[in-house]
The first five atom37 places (N, CA, C, CB, O) and aatype in JSON, in Angstrom:
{
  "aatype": [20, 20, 20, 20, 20, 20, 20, 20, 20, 20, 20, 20, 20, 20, 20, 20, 20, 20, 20, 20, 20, 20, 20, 20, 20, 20, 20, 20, 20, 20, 20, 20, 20, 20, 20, 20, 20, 20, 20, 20, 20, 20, 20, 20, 20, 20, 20, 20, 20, 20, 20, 20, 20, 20, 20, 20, 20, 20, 20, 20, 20, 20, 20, 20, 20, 20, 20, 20, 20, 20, 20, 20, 20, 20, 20, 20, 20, 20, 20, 20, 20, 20, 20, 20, 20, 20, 20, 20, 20, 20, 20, 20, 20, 20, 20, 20, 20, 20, 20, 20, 20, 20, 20, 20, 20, 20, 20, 20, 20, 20, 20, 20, 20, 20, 20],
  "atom_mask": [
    [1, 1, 1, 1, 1],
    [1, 1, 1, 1, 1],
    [1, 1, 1, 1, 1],
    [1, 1, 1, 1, 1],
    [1, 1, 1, 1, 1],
    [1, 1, 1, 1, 1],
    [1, 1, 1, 1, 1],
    [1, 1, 1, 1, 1],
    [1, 1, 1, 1, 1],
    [1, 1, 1, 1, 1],
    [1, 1, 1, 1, 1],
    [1, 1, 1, 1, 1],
    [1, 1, 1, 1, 1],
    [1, 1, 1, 1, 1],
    [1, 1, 1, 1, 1],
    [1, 1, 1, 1, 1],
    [1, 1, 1, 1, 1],
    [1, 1, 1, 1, 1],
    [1, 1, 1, 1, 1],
    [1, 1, 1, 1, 1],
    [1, 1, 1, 1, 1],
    [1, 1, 1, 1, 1],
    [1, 1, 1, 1, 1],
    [1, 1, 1, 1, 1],
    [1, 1, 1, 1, 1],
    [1, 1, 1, 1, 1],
    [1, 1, 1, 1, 1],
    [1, 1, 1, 1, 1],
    [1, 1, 1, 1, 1],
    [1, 1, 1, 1, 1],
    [1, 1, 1, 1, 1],
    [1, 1, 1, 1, 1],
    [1, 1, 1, 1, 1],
    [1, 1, 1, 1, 1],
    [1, 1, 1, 1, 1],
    [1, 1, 1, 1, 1],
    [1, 1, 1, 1, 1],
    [1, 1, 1, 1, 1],
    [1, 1, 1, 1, 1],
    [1, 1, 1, 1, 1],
    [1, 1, 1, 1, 1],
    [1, 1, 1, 1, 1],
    [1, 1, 1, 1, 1],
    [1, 1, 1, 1, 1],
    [1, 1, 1, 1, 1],
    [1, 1, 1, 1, 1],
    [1, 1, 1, 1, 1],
    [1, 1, 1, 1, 1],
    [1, 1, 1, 1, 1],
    [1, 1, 1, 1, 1],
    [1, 1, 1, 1, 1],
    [1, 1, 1, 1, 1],
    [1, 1, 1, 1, 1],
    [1, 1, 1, 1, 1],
    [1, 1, 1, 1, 1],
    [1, 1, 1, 1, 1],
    [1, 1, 1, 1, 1],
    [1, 1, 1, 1, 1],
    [1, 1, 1, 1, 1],
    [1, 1, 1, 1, 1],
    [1, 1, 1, 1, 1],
    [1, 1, 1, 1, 1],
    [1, 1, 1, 1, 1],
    [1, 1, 1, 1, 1],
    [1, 1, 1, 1, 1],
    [1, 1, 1, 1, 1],
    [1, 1, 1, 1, 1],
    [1, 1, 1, 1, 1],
    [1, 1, 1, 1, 1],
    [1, 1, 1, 1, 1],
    [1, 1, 1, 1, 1],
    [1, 1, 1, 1, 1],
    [1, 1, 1, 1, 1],
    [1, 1, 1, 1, 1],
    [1, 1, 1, 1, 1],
    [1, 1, 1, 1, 1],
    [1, 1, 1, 1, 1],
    [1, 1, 1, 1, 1],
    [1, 1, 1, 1, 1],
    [1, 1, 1, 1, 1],
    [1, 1, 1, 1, 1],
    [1, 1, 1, 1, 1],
    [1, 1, 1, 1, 1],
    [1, 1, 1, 1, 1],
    [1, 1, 1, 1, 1],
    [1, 1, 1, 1, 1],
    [1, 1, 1, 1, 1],
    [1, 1, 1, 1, 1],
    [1, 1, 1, 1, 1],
    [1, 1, 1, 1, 1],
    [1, 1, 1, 1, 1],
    [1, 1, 1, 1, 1],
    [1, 1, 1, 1, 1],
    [1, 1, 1, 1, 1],
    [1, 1, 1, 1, 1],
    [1, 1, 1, 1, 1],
    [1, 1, 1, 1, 1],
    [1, 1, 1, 1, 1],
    [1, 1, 1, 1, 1],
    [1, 1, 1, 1, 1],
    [1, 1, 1, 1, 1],
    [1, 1, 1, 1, 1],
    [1, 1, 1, 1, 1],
    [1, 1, 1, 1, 1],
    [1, 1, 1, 1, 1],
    [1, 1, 1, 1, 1],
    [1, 1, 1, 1, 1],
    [1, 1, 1, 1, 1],
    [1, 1, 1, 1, 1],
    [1, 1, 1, 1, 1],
    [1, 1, 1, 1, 1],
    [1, 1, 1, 1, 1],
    [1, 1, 1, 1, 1],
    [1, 1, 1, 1, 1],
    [1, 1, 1, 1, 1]
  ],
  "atom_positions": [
    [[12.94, -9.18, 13.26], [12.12, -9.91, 12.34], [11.4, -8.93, 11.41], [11.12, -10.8, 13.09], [10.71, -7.98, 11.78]],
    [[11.67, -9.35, 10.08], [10.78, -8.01, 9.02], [9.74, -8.84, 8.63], [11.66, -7.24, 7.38], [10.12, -10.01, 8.66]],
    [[8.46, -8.71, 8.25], [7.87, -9.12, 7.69], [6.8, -7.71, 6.5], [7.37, -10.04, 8.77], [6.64, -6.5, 6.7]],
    [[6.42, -8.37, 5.6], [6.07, -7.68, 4.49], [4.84, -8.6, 3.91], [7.36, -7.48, 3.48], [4.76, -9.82, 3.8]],
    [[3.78, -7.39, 3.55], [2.49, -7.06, 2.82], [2.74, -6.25, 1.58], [1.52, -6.27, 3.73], [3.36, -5.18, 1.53]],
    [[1.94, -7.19, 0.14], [1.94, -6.74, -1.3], [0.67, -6.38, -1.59], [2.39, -7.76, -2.29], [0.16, -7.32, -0.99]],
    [[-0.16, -5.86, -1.97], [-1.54, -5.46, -2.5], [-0.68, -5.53, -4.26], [-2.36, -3.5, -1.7], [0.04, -4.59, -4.6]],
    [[-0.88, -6.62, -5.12], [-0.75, -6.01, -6.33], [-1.74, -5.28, -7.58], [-0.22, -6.86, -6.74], [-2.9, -5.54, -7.24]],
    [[-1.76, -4.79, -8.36], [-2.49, -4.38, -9.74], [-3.73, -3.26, -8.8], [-3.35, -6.15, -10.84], [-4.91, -3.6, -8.9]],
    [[-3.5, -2.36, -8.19], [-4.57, -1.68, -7.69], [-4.96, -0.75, -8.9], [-4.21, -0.92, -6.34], [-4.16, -0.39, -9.76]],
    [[-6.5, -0.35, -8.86], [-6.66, 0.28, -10.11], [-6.34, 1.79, -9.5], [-8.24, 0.01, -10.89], [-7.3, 2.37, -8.99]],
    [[-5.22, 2.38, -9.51], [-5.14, 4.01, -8.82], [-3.59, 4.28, -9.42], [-5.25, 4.15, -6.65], [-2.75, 3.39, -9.36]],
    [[-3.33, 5.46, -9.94], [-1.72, 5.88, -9.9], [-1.11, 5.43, -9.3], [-1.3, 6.91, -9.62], [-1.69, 5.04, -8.29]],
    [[0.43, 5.08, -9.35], [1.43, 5.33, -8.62], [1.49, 6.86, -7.97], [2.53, 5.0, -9.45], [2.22, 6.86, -6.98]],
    [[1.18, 7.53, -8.12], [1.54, 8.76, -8.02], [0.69, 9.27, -6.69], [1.28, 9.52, -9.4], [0.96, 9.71, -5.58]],
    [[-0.48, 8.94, -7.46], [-1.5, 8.91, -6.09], [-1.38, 8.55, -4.89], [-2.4, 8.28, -6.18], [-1.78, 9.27, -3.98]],
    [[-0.83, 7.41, -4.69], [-0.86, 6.12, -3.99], [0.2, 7.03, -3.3], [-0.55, 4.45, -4.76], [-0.2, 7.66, -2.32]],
    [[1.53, 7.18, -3.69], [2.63, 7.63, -3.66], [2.24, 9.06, -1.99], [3.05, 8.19, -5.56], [2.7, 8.88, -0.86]],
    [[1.65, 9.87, -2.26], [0.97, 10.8, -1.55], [0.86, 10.2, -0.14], [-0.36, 11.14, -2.21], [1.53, 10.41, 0.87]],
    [[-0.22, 9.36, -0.37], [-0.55, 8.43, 1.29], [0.38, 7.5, 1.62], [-1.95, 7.46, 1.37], [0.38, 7.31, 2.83]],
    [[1.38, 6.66, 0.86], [2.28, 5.79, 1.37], [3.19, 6.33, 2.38], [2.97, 5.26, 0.38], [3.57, 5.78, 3.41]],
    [[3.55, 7.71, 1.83], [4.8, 8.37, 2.44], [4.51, 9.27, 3.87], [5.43, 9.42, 1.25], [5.43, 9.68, 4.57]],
    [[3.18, 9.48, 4.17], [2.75, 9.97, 5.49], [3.17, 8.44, 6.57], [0.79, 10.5, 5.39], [3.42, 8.75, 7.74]],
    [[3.22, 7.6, 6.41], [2.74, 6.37, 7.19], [4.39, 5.92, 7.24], [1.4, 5.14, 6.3], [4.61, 5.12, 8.15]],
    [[5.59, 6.29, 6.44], [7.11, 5.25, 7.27], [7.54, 6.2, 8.03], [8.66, 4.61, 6.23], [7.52, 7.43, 8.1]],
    [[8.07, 4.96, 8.78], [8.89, 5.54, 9.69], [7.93, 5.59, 10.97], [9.46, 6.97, 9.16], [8.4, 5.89, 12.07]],
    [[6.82, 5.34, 10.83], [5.34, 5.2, 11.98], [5.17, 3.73, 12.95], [3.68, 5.18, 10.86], [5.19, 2.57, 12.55]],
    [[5.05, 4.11, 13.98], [4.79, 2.7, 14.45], [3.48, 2.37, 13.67], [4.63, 2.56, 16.17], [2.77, 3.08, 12.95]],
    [[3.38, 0.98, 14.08], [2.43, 0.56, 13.19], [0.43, 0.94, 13.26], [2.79, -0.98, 13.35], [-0.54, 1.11, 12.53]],
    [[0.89, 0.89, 14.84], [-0.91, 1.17, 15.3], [-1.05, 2.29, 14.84], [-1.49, 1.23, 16.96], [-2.14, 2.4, 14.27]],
    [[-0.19, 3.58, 14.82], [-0.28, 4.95, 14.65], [-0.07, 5.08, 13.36], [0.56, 5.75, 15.43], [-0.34, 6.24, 13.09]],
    [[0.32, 4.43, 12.29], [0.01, 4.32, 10.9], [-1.54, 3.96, 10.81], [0.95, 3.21, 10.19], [-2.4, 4.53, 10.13]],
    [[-1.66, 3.14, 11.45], [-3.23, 2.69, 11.2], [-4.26, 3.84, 12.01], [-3.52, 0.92, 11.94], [-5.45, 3.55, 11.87]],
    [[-4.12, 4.57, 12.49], [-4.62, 5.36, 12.93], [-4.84, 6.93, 11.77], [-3.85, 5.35, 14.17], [-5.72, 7.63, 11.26]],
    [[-3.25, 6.77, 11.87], [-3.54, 8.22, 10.49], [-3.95, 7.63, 9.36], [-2.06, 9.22, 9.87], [-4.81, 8.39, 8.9]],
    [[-3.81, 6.64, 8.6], [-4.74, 6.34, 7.5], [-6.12, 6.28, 7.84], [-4.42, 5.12, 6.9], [-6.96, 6.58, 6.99]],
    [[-6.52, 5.88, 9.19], [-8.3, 5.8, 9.14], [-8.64, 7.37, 8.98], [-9.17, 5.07, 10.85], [-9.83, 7.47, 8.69]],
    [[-7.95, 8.75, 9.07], [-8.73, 9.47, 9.16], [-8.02, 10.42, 7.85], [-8.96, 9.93, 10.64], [-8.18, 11.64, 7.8]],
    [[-7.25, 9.67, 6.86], [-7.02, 10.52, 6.13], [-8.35, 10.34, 5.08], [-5.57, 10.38, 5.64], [-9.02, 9.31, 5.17]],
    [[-8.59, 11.02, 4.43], [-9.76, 11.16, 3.14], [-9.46, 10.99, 1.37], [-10.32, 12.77, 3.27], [-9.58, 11.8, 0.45]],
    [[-9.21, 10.2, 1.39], [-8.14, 9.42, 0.17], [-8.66, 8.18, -0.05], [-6.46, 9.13, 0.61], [-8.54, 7.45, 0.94]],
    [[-9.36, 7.53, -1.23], [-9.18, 6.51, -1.54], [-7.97, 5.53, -1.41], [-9.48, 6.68, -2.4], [-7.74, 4.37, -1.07]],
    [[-7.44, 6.43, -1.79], [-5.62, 4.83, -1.68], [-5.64, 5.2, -0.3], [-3.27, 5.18, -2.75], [-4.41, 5.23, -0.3]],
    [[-5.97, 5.56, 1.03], [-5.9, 5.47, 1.84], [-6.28, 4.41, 2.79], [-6.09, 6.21, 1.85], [-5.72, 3.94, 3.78]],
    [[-7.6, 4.14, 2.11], [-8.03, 2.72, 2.17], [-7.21, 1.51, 1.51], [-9.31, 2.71, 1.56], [-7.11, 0.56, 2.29]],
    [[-6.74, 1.35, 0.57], [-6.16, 0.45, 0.19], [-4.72, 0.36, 0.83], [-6.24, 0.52, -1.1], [-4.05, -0.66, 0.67]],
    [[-4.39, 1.14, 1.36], [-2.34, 1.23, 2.18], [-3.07, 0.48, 3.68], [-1.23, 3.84, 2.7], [-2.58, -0.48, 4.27]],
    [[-4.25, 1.14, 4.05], [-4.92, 0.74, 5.61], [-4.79, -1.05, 5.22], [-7.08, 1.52, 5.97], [-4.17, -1.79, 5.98]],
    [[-5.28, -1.43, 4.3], [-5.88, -2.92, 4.22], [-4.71, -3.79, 3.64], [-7.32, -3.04, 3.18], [-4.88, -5.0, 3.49]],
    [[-3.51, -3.16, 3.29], [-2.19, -3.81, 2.94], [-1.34, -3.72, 4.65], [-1.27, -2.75, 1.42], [-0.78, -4.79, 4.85]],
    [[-1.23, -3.14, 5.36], [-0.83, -2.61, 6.27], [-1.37, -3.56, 7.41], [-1.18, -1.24, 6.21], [-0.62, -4.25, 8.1]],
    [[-2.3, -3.54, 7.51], [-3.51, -4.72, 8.16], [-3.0, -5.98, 7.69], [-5.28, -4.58, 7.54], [-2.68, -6.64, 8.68]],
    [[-2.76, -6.64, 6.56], [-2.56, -7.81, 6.54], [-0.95, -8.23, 6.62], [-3.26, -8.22, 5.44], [-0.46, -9.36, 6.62]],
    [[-0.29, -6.94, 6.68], [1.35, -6.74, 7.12], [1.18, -7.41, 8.64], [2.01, -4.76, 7.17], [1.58, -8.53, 8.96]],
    [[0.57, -6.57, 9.39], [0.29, -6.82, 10.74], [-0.11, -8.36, 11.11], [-0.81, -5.88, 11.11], [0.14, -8.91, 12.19]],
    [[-0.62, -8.81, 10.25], [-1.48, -10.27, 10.39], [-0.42, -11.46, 9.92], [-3.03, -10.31, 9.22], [-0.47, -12.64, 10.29]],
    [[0.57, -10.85, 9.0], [1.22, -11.76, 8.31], [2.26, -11.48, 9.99], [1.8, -11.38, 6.36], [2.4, -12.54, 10.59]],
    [[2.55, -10.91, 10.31], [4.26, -10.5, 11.46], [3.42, -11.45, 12.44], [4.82, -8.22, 12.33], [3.88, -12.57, 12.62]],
    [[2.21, -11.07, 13.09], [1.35, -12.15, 13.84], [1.15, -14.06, 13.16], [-0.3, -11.31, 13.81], [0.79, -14.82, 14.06]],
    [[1.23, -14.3, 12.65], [1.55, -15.32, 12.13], [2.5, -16.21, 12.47], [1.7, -15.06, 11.27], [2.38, -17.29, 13.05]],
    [[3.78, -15.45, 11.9], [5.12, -15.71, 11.61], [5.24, -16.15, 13.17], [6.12, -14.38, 10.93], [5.52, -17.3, 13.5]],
    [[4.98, -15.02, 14.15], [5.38, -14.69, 15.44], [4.87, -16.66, 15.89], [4.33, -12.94, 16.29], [5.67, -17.53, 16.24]],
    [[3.99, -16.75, 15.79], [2.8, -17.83, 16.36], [3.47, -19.15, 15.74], [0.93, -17.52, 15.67], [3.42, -20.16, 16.44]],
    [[4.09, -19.22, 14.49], [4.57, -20.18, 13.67], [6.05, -20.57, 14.19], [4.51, -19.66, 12.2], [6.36, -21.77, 14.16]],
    [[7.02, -19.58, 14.69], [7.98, -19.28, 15.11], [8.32, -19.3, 16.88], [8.04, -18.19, 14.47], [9.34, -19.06, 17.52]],
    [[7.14, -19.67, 17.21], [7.18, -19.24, 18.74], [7.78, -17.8, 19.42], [8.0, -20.29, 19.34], [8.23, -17.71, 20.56]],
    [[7.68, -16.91, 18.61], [8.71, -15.76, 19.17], [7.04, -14.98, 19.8], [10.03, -14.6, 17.55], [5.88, -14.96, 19.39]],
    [[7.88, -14.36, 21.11], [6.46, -13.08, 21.57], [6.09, -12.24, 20.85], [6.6, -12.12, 22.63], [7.12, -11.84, 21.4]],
    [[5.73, -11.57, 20.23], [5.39, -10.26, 19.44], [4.22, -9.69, 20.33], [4.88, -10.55, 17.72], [3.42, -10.25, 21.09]],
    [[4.38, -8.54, 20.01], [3.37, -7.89, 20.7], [2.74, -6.47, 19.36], [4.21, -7.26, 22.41], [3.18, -5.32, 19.49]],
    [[2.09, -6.69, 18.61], [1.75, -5.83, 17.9], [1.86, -4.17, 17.62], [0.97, -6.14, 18.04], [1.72, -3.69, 16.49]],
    [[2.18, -3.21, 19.05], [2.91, -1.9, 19.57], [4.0, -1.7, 18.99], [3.23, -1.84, 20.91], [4.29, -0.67, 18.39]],
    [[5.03, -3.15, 19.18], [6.35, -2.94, 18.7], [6.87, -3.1, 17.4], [7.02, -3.59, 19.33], [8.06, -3.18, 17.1]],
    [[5.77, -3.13, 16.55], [6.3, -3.11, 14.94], [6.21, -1.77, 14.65], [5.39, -3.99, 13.76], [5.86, -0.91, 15.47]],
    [[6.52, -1.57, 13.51], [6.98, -0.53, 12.93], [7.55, -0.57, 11.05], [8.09, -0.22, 13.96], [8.28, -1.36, 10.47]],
    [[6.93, 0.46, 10.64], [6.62, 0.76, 9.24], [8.32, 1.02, 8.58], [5.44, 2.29, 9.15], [9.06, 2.0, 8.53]],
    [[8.38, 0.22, 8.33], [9.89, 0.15, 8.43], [10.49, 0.42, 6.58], [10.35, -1.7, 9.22], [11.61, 0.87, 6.32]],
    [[9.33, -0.02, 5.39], [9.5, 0.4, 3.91], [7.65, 0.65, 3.62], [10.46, -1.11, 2.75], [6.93, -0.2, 4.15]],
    [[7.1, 1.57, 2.96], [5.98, 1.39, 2.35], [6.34, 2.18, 1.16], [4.76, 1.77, 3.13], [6.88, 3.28, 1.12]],
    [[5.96, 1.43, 0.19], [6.3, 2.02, -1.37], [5.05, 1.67, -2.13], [7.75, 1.27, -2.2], [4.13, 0.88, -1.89]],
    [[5.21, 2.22, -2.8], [4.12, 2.12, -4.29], [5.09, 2.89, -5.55], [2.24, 3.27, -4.03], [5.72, 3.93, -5.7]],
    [[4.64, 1.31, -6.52], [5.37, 1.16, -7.73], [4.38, 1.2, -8.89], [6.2, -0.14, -7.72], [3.15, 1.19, -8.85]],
    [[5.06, 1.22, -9.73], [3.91, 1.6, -10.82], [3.41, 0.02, -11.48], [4.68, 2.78, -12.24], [4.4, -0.68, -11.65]],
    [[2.15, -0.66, -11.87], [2.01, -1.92, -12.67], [1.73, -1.62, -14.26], [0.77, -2.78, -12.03], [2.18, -0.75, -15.01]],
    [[0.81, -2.68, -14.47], [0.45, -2.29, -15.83], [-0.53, -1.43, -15.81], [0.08, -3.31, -16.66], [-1.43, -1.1, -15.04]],
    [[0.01, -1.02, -17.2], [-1.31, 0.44, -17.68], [-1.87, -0.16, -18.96], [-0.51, 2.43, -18.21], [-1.26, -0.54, -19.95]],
    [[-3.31, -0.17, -18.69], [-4.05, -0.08, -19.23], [-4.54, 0.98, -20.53], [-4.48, -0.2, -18.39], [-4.87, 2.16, -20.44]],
    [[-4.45, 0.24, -21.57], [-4.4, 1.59, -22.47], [-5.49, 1.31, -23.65], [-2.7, 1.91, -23.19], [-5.51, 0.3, -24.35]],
    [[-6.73, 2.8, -23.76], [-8.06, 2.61, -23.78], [-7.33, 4.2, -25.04], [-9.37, 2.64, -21.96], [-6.42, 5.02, -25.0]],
    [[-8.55, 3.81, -26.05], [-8.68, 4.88, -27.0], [-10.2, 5.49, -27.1], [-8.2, 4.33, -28.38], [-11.16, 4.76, -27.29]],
    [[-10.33, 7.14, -26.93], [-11.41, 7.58, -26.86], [-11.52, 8.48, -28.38], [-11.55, 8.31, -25.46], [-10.46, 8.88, -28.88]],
    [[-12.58, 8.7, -28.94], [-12.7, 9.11, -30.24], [-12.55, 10.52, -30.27], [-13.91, 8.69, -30.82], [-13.12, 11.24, -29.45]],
    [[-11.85, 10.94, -31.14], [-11.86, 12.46, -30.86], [-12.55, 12.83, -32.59], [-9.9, 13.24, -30.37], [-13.19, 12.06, -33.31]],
    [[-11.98, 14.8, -32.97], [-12.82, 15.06, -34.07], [-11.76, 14.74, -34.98], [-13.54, 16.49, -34.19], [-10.56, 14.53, -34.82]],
    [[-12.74, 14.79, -36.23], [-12.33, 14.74, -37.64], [-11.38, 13.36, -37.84], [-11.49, 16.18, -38.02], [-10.32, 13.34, -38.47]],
    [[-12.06, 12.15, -37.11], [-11.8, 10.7, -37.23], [-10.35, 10.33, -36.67], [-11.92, 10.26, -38.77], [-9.6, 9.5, -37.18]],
    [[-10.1, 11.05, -35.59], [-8.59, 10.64, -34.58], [-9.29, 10.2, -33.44], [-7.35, 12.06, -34.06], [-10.49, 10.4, -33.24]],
    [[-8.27, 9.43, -32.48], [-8.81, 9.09, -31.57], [-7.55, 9.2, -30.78], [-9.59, 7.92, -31.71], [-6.43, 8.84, -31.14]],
    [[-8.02, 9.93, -29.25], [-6.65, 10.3, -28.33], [-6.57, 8.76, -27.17], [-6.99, 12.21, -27.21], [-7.43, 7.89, -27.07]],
    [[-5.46, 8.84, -26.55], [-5.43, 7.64, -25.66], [-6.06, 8.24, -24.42], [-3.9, 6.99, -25.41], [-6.34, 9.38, -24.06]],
    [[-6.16, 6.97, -23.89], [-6.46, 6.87, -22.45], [-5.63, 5.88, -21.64], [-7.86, 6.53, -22.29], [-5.72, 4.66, -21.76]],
    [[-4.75, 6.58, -20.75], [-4.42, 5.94, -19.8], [-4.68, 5.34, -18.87], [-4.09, 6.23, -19.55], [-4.21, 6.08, -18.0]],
    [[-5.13, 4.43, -18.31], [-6.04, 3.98, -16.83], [-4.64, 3.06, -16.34], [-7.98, 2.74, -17.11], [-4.21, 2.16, -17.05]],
    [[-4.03, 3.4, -15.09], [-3.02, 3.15, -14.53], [-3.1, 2.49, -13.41], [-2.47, 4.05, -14.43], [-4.09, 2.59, -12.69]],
    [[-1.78, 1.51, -13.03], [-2.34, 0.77, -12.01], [-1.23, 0.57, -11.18], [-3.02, -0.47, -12.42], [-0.14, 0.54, -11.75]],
    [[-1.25, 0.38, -9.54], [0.07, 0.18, -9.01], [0.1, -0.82, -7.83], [0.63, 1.5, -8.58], [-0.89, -1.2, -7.21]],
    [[1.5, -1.23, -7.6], [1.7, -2.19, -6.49], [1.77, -1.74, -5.26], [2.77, -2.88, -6.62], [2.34, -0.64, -5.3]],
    [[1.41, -2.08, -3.89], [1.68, -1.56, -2.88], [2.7, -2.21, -2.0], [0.64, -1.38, -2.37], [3.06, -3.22, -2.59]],
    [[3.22, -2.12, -1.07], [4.52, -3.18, -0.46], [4.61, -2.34, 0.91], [6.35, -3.22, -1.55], [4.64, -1.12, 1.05]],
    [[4.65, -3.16, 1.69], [4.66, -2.5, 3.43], [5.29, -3.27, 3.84], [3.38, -2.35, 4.43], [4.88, -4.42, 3.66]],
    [[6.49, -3.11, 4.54], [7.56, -3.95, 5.5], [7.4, -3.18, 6.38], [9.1, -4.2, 5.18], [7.33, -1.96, 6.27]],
    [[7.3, -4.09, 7.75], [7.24, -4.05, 9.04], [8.26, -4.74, 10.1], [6.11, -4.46, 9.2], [8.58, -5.9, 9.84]],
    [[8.85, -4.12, 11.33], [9.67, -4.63, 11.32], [9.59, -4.84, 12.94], [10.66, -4.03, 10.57], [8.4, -5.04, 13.22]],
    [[10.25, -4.86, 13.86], [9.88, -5.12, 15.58], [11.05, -4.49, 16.1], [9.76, -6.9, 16.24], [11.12, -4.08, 17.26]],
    [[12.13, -4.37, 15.12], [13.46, -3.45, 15.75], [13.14, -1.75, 16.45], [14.62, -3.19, 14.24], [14.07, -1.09, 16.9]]
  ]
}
């Protein structure tokens, strides 16, 4: 049984995000949630709280479905971060130009799985 958690439009890089997603597959799930509580990363918090409701959604399903689950036996089976919309802000520069500003934003996606 796979089940999957989206966090969309987070205000942080892809790139960023990208960093902490990729410590956590391939992790069982409690021990994903374990190394994100002590990594020191903003998007670390946000993968913890997509990840968490991964877990809640597989608990669900399990309860809706009558199947046993036992929360130990999942496992981080895809976590990605994709890029969303960018936000695009102009700051004034000299002699009447003005340079851009990027403020970037991304999706998060966690599949979990019991195999």
């Amino acid at each position: 049984m796979e089940v999957q958690a989206i966090t969309k439009n987070v205000r942080m890089s892809a790139q960023k995000m990208r960093e902490v997603v990729r410590q956590i597959q391939g992790l069982p799930a409690i021990q994903a949630q374990a190394v994100l509580a002590v990594v020191p990363r903003k998007s670390a918090r946000f993968v913890a709280k997509t990840l968490k409701s991964a877990i809640a959604n597989a608990e669900d399903q399990a309860r809706h479905k009558n199947i046993n689950l036992n929360p130990e036996n999942l496992r981080v089976l895809e976590a990605v971060a994709g890029t969303a919309t960018t936000l695009k802000r102009f700051v004034p520069k000299a002699r009447g130009s003005a340079g851009p500003i990027l403020k970037r934003s991304c999706h998060i996606k966690i599949v979990l799985s019991d195999e």
